[in-house]
C-alpha distance (Angstrom), angle and dihedral (degrees) to the residues before:
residue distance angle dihedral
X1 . . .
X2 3.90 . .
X3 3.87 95.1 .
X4 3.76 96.1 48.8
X5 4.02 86.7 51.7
X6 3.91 84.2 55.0
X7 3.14 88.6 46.9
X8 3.85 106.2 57.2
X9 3.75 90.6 34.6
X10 4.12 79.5 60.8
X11 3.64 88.2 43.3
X12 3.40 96.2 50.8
X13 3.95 95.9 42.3
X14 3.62 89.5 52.9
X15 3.57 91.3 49.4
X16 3.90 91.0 50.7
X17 3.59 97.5 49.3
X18 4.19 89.5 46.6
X19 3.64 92.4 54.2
X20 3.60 97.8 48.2
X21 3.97 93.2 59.0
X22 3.98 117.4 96.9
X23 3.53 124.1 -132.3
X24 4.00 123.4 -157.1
X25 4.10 89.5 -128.6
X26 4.20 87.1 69.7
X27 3.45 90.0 74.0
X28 3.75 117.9 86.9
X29 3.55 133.7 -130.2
X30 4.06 108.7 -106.3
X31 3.42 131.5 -163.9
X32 3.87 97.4 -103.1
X33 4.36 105.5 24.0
X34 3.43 123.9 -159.1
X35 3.73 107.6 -82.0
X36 3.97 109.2 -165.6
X37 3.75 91.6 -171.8
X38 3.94 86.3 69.8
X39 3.83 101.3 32.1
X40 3.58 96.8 55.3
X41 3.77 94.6 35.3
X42 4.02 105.1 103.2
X43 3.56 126.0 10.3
X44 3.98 126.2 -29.0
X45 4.03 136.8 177.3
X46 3.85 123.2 -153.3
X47 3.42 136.5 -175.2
X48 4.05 135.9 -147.9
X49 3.27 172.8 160.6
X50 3.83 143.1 -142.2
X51 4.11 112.0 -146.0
X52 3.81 115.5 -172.2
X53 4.02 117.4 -139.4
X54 4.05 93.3 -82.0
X55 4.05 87.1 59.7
X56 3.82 91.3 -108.5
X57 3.62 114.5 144.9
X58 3.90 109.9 -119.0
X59 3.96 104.7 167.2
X60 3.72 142.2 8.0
X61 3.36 129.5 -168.6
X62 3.76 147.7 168.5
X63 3.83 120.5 -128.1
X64 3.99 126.6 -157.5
X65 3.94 114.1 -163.2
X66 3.46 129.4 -178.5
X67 3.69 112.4 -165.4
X68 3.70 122.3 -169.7
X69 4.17 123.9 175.7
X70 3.87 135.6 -173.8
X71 3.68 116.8 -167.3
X72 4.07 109.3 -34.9
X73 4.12 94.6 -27.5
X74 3.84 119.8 82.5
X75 3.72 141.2 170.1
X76 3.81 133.6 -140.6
X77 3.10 125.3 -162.7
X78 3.79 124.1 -160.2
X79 3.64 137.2 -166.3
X80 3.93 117.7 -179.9
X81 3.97 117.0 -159.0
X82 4.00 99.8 -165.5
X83 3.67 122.6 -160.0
X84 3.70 99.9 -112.9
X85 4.25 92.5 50.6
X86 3.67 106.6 -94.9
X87 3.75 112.1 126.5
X88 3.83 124.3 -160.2
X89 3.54 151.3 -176.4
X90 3.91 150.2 -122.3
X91 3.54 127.6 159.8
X92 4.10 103.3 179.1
X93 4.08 107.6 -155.7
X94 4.38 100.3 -151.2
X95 3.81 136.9 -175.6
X96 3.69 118.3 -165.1
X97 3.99 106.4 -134.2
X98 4.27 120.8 -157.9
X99 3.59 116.5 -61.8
X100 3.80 91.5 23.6
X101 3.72 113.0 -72.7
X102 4.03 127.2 138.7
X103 3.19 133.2 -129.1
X104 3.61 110.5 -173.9
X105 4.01 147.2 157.8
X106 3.78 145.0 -164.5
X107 4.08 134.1 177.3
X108 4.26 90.9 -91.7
X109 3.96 90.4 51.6
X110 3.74 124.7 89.8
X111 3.82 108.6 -159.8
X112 3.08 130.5 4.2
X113 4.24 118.4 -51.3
X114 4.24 115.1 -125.0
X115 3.78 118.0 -144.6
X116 3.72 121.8 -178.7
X117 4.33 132.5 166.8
X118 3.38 141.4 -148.9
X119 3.72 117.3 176.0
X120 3.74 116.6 -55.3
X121 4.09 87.1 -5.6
X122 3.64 134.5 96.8
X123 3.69 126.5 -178.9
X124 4.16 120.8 -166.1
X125 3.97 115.5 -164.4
X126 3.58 126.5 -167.8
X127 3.67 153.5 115.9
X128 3.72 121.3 -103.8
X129 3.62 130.2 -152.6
X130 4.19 103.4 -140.1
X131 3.85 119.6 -164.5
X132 3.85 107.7 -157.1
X133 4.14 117.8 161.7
X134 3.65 91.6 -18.0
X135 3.61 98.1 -46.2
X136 3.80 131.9 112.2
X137 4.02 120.7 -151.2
X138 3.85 131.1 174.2
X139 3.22 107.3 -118.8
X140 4.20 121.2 -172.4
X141 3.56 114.0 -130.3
X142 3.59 122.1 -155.4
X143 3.67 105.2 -168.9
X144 3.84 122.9 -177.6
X145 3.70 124.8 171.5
X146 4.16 130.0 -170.1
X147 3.20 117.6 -167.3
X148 3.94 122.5 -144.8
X149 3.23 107.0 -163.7
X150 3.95 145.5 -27.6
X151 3.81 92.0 -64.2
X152 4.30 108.2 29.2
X153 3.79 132.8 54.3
X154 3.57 136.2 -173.0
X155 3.58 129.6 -131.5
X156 3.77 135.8 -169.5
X157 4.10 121.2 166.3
X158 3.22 129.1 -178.9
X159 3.77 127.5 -154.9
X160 3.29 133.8 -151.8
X161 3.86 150.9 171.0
X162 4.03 115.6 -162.2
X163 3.63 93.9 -9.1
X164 3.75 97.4 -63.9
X165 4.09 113.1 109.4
X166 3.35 122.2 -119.4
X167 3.84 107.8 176.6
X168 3.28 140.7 -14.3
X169 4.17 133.5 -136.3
X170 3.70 132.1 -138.0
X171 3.48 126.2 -162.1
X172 3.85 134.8 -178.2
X173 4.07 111.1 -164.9
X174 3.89 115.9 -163.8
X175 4.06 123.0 -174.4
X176 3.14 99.6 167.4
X177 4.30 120.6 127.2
X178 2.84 132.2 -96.5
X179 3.96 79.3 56.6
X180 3.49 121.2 -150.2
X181 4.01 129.8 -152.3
X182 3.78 134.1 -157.7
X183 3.75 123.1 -74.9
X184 3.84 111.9 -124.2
């Protein structure tokens, strides 16, 4: 009797932690999806904050991009202004494949960085390389981004290291003119 009580409790965990996962397909199609190619095409400003895995807020940050695309390949380029001084940069290199998915890369990344939509969703895959005290880990990034309307998007990232999560990333994009940049 003791084993099949550990069992369904397993069963019944595993069940739990499936059902709580999202997938990309349970977002609709809307009249007017999020097109990346024209959100990040121009100037845009975001906002946000680094929480570690107890929820604490360790970093925030503001973040300046300036994307700029010709045909199906685009750059970003990203400046971060953190709150304790240090400034950094990411410039991601992307190529939009058939039916709108990304493929894109930038000097942190190792591989190659999956994008894919569905409606008012878009999810960003890929490993990053993190420097911290000398160190370099791969981190996976699980990067999903909603947008709100024509001129603000949501993001939420998680990050990872052998499955367990170990922060996770807010953003708050803004396109909207009169555009506004980062105070140093």
């Amino acid at each position: 009797m003791d084993k099949f009580i550990r069992r369904f409790c397993i069963l019944l965990l595993n069940l739990a932690i499936s059902s709580c996962s999202t997938e990309l397909s349970d977002y609709e199609r809307v009249e007017k999806p999020f097109d990346i190619k024209k959100y990040f095409n121009g100037e845009v400003t975001a906002w946000g904050m680094i929480q570690s895995y107890t929820n604490k807020v360790e970093r925030r940050f503001c973040v300046e991009i300036i994307g700029s695309w010709q045909g199906n390949k685009g750059t970003l380029a990203e400046t971060f202004y953190f709150d304790d001084g240090e400034i950094s940069y990411r410039n991601w290199q992307l190529i939009q494949q058939p039916e709108g998915h990304y493929l894109g890369t930038a000097e942190d990344v190792s591989g190659m960085a999956i994008g894919k939509h569905q409606g008012f969703a878009f999810q960003f895959q890929y490993q990053l390389e993190l420097s911290l005290e000398g160190k370099t880990y791969e981190m996976t990034m699980d990067d999903w981004m909603y947008q709100l309307d024509q001129y603000r998007v949501i993001n939420k990232t998680s990050m990872s290291k052998f499955g367990i999560k170990v922060a996770e990333i807010t953003l708050f994009f803004d396109k909207e003119l009169p555009a506004t940049s980062c105070s140093v």
